[in-house]
Structure formats: C-alpha cells, structure tokens
C-alpha positions as CSV (number, residue, x, y, z in Angstrom):
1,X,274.8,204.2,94.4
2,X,271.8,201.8,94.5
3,X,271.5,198.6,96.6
4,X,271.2,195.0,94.8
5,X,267.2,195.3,95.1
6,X,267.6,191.2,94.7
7,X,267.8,189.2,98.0
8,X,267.9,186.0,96.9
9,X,267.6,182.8,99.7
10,X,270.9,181.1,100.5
11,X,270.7,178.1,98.5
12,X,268.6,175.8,96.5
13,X,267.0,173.4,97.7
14,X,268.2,171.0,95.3
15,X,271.5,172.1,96.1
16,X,271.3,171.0,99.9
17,X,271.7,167.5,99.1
18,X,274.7,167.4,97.3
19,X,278.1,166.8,98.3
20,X,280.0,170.4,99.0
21,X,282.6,169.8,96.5
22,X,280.3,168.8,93.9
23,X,278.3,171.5,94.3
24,X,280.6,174.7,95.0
25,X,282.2,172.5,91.1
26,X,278.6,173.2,90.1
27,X,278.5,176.6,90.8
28,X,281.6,177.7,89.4
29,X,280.2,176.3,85.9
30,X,276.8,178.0,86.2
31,X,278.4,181.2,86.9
32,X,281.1,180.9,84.7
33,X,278.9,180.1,82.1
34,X,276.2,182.9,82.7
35,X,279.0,185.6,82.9
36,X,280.6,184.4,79.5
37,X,276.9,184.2,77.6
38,X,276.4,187.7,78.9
39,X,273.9,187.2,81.6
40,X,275.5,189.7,84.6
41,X,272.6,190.2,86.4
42,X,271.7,186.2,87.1
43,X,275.0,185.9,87.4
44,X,274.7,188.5,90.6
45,X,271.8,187.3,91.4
46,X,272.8,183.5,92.0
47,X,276.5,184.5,93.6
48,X,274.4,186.9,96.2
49,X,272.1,184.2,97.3
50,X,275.2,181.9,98.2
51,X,276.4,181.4,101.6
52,X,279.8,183.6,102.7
53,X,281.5,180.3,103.0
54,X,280.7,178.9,99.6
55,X,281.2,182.5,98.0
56,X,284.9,182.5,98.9
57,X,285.2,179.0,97.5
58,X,283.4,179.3,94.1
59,X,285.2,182.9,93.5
60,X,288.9,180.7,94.0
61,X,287.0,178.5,91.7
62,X,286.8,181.0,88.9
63,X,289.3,181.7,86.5
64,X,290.9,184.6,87.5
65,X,289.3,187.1,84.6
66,X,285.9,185.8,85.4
67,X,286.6,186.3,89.2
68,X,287.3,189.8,88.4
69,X,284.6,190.4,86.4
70,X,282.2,189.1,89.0
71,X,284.0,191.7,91.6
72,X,283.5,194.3,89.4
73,X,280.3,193.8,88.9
74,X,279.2,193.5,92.6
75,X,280.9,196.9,93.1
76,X,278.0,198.0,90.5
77,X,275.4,197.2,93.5
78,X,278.0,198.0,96.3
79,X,278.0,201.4,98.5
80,X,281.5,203.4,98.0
81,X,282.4,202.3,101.7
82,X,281.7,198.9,101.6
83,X,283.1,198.6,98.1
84,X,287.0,199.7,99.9
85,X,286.3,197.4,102.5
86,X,285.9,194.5,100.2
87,X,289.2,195.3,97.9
88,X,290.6,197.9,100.0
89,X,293.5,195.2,100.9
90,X,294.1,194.2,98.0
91,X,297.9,195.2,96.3
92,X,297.6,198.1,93.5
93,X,298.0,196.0,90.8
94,X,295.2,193.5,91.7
95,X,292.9,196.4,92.5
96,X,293.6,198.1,89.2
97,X,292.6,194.9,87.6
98,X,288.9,194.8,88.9
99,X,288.8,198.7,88.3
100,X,290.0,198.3,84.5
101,X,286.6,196.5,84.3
102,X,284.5,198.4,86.0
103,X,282.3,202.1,84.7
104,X,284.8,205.2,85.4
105,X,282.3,206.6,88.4
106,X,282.5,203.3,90.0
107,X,285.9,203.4,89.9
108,X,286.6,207.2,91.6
109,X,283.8,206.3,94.0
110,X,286.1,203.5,95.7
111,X,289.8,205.4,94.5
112,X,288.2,208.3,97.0
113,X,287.8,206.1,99.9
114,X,291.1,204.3,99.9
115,X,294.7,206.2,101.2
116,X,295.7,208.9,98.7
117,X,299.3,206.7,98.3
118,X,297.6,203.4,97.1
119,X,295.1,205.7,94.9
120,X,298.1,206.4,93.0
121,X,299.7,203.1,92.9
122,X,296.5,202.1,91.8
123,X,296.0,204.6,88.6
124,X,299.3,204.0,88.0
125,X,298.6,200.5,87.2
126,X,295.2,200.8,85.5
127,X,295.2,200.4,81.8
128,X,293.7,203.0,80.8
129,X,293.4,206.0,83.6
130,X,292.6,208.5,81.9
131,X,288.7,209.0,82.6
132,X,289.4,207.9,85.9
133,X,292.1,210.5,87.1
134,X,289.8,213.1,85.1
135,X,286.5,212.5,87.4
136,X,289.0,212.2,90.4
137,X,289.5,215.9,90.3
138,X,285.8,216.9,91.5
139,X,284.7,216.3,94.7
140,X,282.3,213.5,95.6
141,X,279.5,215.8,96.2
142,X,279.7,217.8,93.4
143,X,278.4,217.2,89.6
144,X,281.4,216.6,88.4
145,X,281.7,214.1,91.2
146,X,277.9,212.2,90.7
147,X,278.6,212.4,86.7
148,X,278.5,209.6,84.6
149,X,280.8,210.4,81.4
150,X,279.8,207.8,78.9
151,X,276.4,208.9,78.0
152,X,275.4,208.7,73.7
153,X,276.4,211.8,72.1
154,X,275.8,213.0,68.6
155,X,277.0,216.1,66.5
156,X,274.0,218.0,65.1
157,X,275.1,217.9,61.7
158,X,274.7,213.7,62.0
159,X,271.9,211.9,59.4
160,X,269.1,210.9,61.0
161,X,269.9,207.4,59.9
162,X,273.2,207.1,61.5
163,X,272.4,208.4,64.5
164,X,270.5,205.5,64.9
165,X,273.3,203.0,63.8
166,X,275.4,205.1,66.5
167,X,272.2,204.0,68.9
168,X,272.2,200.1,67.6
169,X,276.1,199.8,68.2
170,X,275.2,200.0,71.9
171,X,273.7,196.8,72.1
172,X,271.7,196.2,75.0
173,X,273.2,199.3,76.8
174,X,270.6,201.4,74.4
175,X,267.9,199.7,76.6
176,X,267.7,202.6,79.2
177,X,268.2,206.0,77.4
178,X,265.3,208.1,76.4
179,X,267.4,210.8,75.1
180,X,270.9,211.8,73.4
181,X,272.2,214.5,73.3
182,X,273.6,217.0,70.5
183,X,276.9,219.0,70.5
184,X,279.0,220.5,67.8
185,X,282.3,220.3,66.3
186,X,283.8,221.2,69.7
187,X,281.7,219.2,71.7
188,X,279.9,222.1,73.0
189,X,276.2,220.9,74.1
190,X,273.6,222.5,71.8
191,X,270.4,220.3,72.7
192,X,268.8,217.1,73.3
193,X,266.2,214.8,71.5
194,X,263.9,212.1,72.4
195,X,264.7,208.3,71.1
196,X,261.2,208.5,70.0
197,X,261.6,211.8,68.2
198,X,264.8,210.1,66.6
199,X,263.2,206.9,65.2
200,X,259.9,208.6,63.6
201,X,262.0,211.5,61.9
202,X,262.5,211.5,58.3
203,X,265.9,209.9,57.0
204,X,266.4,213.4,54.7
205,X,266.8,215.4,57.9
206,X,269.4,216.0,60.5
207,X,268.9,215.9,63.9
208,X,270.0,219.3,64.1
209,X,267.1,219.8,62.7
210,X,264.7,218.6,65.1
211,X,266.5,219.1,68.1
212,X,265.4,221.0,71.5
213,X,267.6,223.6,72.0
214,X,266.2,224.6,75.2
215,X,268.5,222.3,78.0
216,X,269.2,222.7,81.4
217,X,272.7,222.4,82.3
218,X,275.1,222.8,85.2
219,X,279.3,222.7,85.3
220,X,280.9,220.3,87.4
221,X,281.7,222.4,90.2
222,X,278.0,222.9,90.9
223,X,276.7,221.1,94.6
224,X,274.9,218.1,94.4
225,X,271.8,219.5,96.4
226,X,271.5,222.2,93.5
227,X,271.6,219.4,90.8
228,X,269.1,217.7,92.8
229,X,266.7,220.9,93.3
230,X,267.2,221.5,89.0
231,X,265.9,218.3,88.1
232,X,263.4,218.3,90.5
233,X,262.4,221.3,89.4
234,X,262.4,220.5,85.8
235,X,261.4,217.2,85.6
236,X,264.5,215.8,84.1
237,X,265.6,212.0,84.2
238,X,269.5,213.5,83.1
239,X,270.9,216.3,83.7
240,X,273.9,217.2,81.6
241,X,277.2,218.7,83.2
242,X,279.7,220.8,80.9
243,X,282.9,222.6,81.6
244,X,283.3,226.6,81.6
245,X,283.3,226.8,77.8
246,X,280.0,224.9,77.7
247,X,282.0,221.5,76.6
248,X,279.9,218.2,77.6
249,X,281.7,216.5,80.2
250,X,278.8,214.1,81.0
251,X,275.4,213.8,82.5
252,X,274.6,213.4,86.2
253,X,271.0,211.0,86.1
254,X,268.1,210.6,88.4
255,X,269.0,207.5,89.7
256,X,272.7,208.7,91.1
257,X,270.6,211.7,92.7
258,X,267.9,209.5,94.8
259,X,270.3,208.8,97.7
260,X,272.1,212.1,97.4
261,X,268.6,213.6,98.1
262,X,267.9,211.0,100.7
263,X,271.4,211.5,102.3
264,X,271.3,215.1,102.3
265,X,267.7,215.3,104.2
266,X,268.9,212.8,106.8
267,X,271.9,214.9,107.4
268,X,269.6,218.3,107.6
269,X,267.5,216.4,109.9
270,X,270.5,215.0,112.2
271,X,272.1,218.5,112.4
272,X,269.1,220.1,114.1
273,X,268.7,217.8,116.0
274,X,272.9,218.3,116.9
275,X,274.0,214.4,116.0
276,X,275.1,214.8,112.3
277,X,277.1,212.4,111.0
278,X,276.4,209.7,113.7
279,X,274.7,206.2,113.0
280,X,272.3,204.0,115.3
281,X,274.9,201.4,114.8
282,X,278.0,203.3,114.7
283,X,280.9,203.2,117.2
284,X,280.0,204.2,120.9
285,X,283.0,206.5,121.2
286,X,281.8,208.3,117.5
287,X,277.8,209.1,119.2
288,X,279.8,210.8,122.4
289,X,282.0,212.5,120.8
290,X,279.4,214.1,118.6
291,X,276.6,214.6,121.2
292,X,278.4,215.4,124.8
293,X,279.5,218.9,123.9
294,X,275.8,219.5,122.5
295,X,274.9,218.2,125.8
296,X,277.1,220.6,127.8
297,X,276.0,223.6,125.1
298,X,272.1,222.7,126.2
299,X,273.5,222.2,130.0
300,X,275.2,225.8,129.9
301,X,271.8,227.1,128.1
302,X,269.7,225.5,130.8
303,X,271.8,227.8,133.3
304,X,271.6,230.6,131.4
305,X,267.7,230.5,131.8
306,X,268.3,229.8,135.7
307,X,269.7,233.0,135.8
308,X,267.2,235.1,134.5
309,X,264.6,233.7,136.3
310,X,267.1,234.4,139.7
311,X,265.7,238.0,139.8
312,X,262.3,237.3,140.3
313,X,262.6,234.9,143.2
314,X,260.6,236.9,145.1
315,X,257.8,237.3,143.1
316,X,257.4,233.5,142.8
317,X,257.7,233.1,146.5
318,X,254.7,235.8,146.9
319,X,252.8,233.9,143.9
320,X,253.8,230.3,143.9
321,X,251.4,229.4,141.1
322,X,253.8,231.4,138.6
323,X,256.0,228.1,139.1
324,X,253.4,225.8,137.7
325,X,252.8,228.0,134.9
326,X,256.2,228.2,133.9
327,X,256.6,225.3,131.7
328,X,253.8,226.1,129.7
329,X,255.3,229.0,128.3
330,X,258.7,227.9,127.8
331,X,257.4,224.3,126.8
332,X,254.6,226.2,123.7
333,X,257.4,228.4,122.8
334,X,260.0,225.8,122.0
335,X,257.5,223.7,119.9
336,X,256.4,226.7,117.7
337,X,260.2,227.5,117.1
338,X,261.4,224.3,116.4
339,X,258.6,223.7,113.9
340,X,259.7,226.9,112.4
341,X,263.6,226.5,112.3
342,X,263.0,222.8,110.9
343,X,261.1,223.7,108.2
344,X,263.0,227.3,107.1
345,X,265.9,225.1,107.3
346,X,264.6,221.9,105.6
347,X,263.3,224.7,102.2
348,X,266.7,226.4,101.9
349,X,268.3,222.9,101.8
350,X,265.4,222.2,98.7
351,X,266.7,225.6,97.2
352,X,263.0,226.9,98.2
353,X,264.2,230.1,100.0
354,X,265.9,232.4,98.0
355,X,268.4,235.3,99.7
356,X,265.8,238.3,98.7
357,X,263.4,236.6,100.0
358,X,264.6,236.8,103.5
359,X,262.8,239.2,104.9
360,X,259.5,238.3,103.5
361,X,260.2,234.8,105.6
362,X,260.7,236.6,108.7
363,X,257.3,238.5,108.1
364,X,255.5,235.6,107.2
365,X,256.9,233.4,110.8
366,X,256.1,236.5,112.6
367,X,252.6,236.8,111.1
368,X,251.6,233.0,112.1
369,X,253.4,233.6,115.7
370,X,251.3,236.5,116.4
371,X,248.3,234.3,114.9
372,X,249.2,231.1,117.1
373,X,250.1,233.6,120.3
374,X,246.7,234.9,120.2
375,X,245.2,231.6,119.8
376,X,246.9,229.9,122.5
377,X,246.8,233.0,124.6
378,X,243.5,233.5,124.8
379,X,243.0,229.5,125.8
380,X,245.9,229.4,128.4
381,X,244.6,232.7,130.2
382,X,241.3,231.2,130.5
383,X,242.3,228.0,132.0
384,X,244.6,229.7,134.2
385,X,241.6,232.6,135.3
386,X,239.2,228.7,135.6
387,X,241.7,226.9,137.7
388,X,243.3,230.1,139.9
389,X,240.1,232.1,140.0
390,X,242.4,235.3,139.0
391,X,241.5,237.2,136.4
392,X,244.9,239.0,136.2
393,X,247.0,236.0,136.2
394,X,245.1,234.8,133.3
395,X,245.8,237.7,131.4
396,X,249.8,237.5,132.4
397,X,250.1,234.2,131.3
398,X,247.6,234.9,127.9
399,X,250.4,238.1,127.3
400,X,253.6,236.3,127.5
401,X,252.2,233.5,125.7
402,X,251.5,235.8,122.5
403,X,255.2,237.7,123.2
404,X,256.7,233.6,123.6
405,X,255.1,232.9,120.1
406,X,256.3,235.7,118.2
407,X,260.1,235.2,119.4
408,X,259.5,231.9,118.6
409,X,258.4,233.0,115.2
410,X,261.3,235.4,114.8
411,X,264.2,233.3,115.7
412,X,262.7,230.1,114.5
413,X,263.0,231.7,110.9
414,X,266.4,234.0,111.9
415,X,268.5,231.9,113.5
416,X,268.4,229.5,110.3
417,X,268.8,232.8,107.7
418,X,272.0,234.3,110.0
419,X,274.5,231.4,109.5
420,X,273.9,230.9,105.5
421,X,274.3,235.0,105.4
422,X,277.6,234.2,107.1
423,X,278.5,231.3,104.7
424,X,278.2,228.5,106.7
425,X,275.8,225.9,107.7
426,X,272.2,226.6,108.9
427,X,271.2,223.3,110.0
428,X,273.9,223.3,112.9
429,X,272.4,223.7,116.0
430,X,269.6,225.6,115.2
431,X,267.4,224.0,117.2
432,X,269.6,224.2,120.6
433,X,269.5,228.4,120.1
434,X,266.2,228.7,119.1
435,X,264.9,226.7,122.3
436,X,267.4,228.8,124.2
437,X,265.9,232.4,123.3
438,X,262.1,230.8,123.6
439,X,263.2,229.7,127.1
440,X,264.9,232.7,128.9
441,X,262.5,235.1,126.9
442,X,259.4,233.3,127.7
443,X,260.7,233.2,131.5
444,X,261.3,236.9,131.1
445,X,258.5,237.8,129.8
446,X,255.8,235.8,131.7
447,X,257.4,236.3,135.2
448,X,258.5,240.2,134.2
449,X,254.7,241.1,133.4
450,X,254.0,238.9,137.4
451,X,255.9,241.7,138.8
452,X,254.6,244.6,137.1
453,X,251.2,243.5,138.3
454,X,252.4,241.4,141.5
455,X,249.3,243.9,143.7
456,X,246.8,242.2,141.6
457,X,248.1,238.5,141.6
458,X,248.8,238.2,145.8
C-alpha cells in the first residue's frame, strides 16, 4: 500500500502563538468540518502535519464517528504492519468500527496481521463482513490477496447512455478509472472499454457492441510476481482477477503492484546475498539469527577449499609464487559467477526465463565464460610471464583462468536453474555455492596444471 506522499511541517505558524487549548479547540473544528464537507485528503493532510502530542488530543476531541473516520482513512496511507500497531489493541468491537469504514482490502490487509482469535472477534462484529471474510481466504501474496473488489462493472447488453449514468453515480470516485469492464448475465468477464470509447459512442448502441474482447486475466490463486510480470508485459494499468468459471472477482491495479515489485526484488536481492528477510534497523537478535549459520556455511566452505589445496603443499613449497597467484583465480572466478547467478536469478524472478529454455541459458553462460576466460587468460599469463620471467607459469595461470571462467559460467547459471527444478527457491544461497565451486575448482585447477608441469616452473 502507498505511503502519504504529503509531509506536511508540524504546525502553523499562526498556530504557535495561541494558547494550547484554544488551538487543539481550533483544530478539532477545521477537521471536523473538512471531513463532514467531504474534503479527506486536507483533512489527512492537516492531522499528519500535527505534533504526536496535539494528535492524541484533537482525535479525543472528535466526535467519536468523525474520529473513526479519520482512523480509517489514515489506514488508507498506512503500511499493513504499522496499520495493527496503531489499532492492534484495540477491543473487537472498536476495531470493527473503523474497519466498517474503511475499503474491503484495507480491511484484510490489517485482519491478516492481528491474532487469528481477535480476527474473528473482529468479523464477528463488523456490519457487514461479507466482502471482507471473502478476500480473507487468499493469501496476502496472491491476486486474490492484492485485488480490489469494487471496481465499475457493466453487463454488455447495457445502453450506452446508462452506462454512463452507472459512471456519474460514482461521484468523484469516477475520477481515476480509464476503463470498465463488461460481463454477462453471470458475471462472467467478456471485455473491457475505454471511458473515452464510452462517452463518444452513439446512444443507439450497446457497449457490447464496442467492446474489446481481447483481456488479460488471471484467477485469484495466481502469485503476485506473475501478476506483476502480466501487466508489465502488457501494459496494463488493471488487471482483472476471476474465479475458475471465469466470474469477475475484482481487479488487482498498478498502483497495489509497485511495492510488490519493489518488495519482491529487495527480497531476491537479500537472499543471494543469504540475509533475506532482515532490515538495517531491525532487531540485533533477528540479523544473527539469519546471518550466523550463513556464516558458518561460508566458514565450512572456506575449509573445504583448504583441503583441496592440502595435496599440493609441495608443489607450492617448490614454487612459492603459485601462492601469490592464487587469489587471482579464485577472486576472477567468483566475480564472473556471481554476476551470472544474480542476474539468471533476478530474470526468472521477472518471469524472463522460461523452463525450456534452460538449457539454451546454460549455453549461452558457458559461451561468455569461455569468451571472458580467454580474455582474462591471455592478460593474466602475460603479466604473470612479465613479472616471473616464466613463460610456463604464465601459461598455467592463463589455462586455469579460462577453466575458472567457464565453471563460473556453468554454475553461475545451474545452480540458480537446479532449486526451481526442485520446486523451491533459487535465490537462496546461490551465491554462497556458486563462490564455493569457483573456489576449490579454480584452486584445483590452477595448482593441478603447477604439478603436471612443476619441471618447467622450478
């Protein structure tokens, strides 16, 4: 849901003067009256630009349905967590009161972040539940969860001139929509047409008649990330959501989607990088417990590369300059594999990398880590041949390089593609692995070829 874009100063300066119980008296009437002429946003405006202090005293200064009112609208411009820490104490029945006067979605957005006992309490004493319990059933993250049910609706068999007196009876809600949208008899959604299309029609016709039949539309199970990728794709500013029988439940719009999309890519991004789900100002004990046992999986990796590189003790001792070189190919290898993992894994996330197209990935990571091995290999081996003066270890280091790059290629483009065969998250510590394999077979590689040419290097 969108922040209050307003952030209005504290107080007037007018307002500084004046004695506080004249003005918190002043304040209640200018609210009061812009919220009874209508005027919700000023209203929101003026009680957000208040102090805490003088808040809490003009709200008790309210009467009780304009205090609610107020609440309810806040929680318009309020974040689903912060909007149960605001009433989340309150008793059922006072909580079902600001609800009754809120939008349905609003409604299940706080309901879903309050105890599953008070929910009930809560419905139970809501006026009219009905819409409410319905959107309940879907999970936050899904269509059915993002959807908005009141949206204009029209059968197709409607005048054109009443379908624009079914328009003018939403008052200044009208405002926003571009579109309605057509069903039939049993509400099954048939098309859509422009506002614009509606007004310069002829009043003979129906809009059946001038509809566009061709709609995109997705059931309420469907993931919000897919919703997202659709209207992306498509272009849409709505994006209807029916049941299994192709019934219009409601429509899930662009706006609800922006901080899905942004939420979703900071969580991609966290989970490579092994600290999903933690914030920069969260709890201490919360960042711990979500990054010590990556530490300890990178810690056991580490050790894992210490062993491989065990074996060829001896051939570092006879060749110390293997040591320096080390780094370089572990170091190249882990750069070119995290750049691939991030962005094979930040595509399937956009919907961008189909499952047949698999395959064709792999090929196409392998291709540009042969390219970038050759590239780098053929740089490396020469500063190594300029600073060492041998031409042998220049071509060991150029050889393991290319070999580094390709696995980097190969497992910065598999690992991602192996965990979303298996059902399951791709994002998760893909990173850690594919650093992992670049390590221990860059080692391998590099200090295996020292060996297998340790005559020409001593």
């Amino acid at each position: 849901m969108e922040q209050s874009p307003i952030t209005p100063p504290e107080t007037r300066a007018e307002d500084q003067n004046r004695p506080p119980e004249e003005l918190i008296q002043g304040l209640v009437q200018e609210l009061q009256r812009l919220l009874e002429s209508g005027q919700r946003p000023e209203a929101i405006e003026r009680f957000g630009g208040l102090h805490p202090v003088d808040q809490g005293e003009v709200l008790d200064g309210l009467s009780r349905y304009i205090q609610q009112s107020l609440i309810a609208d806040i929680l318009e411009y309020l974040e689903p967590e912060e909007s149960a820490e605001l009433l989340g104490g309150r008793k059922p029945a006072d909580l079902a009161q600001v609800l009754d006067l809120t939008d349905a979605d609003v409604a299940v957005d706080l309901l879903q972040h309050i105890s599953e006992d008070k929910q009930q309490e809560t419905l139970a004493a809501m006026v009219d539940s009905a819409e409410v319990s319905e959107l309940l059933q879907y999970q936050d993250d899904t269509a059915g969860g993002l959807m908005t049910p009141d949206y204009p609706v029209v059968l197709e068999t409607t005048a054109m001139p009443n379908a624009l007196d079914q328009l003018r009876l939403l008052g200044p809600d009208a405002e926003d929509i571009n579109s309605v949208l057509l069903v039939d008899t049993e509400h099954r959604l048939v098309g859509s047409l422009s506002v614009t299309r509606l007004a310069l029609a002829r009043a003979h016709m129906v809009v059946g008649d001038i509809m566009d039949r061709k709609i995109n539309s997705v059931v309420a199970v469907t993931d919000q990330e897919e919703c997202a990728g659709v209207m992306q794709r498509y272009n849409l500013s709505l994006l209807p959501v029916v049941d299994w029988e192709g019934r219009l439940a409601g429509v899930v719009l662009a706006e609800d989607l922006m901080d899905v999309v942004a939420e979703e890519a900071t969580e991609d991004m966290f989970r490579i990088a092994s600290v999903g789900g933690e914030r920069i100002a969260g709890p201490l004990t919360n960042s711990l417990r979500r990054r010590l046992p990556r530490v300890y999986i990178n810690l056991a990796t580490a050790f894992l590369a210490a062993v491989m590189v065990s074996p060829f003790e001896d051939t570092i001792t006879k060749v110390v300059a293997l040591e320096v070189f080390l780094p370089v190919v572990a170091s190249q290898g882990g750069i070119g594999g995290t750049q691939a993992v991030t962005l094979v894994v930040r595509s399937m996330a956009l919907g961008e990398v189909l499952r047949r197209f698999g395959l064709r990935l792999l090929a196409r990571e392998l291709a540009l880590g042969l390219i970038h091995g050759v590239a780098l290999g053929i740089v490396v081996g020469f500063v190594a041949y300029l600073w060492k003066g041998n031409f042998t270890l220049g071509l060991v280091l150029g050889f393991a390089m290319l070999g580094n790059m390709l696995v980097a290629g190969m497992f910065g483009a598999g690992v991602p593609l192996l965990p979303r065969h298996l059902k399951m998250d791709p994002a998760v510590s893909s990173a850690v692995f594919v650093t992992t394999f670049t390590d221990v077979i860059g080692f391998v590689l590099f200090l295996g070829l020292a060996a297998a040419f340790i005559d020409h290097l001593v």
